[in-house]
C-alpha positions in Angstrom: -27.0 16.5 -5.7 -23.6 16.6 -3.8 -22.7 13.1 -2.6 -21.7 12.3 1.2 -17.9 11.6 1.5 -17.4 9.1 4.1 -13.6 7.4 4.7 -12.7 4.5 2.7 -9.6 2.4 3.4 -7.8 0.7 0.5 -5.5 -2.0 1.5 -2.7 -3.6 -0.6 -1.0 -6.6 0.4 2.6 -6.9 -1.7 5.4 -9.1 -1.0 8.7 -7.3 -1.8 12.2 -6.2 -0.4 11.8 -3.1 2.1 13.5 -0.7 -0.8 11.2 -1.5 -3.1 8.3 -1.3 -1.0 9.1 2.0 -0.5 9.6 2.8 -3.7 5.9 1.5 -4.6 4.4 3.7 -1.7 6.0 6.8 -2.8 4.5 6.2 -6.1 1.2 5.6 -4.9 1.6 8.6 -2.8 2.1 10.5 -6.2 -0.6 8.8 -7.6 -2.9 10.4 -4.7 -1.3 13.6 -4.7 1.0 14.8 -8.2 2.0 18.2 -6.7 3.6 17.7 -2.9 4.4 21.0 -3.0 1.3 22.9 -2.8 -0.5 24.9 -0.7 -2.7 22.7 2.0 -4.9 21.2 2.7 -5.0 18.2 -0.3 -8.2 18.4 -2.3 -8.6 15.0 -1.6 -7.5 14.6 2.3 -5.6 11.1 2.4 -2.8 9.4 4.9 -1.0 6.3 4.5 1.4 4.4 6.5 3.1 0.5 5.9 3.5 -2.2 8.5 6.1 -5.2 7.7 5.0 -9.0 8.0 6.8 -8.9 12.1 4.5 -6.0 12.8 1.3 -7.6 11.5 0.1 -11.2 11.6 0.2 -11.7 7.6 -0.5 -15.4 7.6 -3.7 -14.3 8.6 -4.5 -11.3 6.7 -3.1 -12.0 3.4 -2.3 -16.6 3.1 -3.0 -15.8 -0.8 -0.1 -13.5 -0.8 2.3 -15.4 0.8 1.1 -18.8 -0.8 1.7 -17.3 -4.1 5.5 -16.0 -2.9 6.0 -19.1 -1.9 5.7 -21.4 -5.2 7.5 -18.6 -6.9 10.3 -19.1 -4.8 9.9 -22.4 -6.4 10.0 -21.1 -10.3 13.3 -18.0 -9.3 16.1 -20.3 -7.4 
């Protein structure tokens, strides 16, 4: 029985300099499609896009996150 595809959205919530924030979603963009060069569409159709902490209230999407950055502030001087 074929199953009903519906969207999903995954969200990840990491606390990093811009650089290496975009190195992790170019990875996960690999992850989600290995060969950027073929021929469309993608088997699996996906989009993905990043906000910064200015662009998006984080304190109230993600306190864990940035409680967590905060004490290891603490434990790196």
């Amino acid at each position: 029985m074929p199953e009903d595809r519906s969207v999903h959205e995954l969200r990840l919530g990491i606390y990093a300099t811009q650089q290496h924030a975009d190195e992790i979603k170019e990875r996960i963009a690999r992850l989600l499609c290995p060969d950027p060069d073929h021929a469309p569409p993608c088997e699996v159709p996906w989009s993905m896009f990043m906000v910064n902490m200015s662009d998006l209230d984080a304190r109230d999407s993600h306190p864990g996150l940035l409680e967590q950055a905060e004490a290891e502030k603490h434990l790196h001087p």
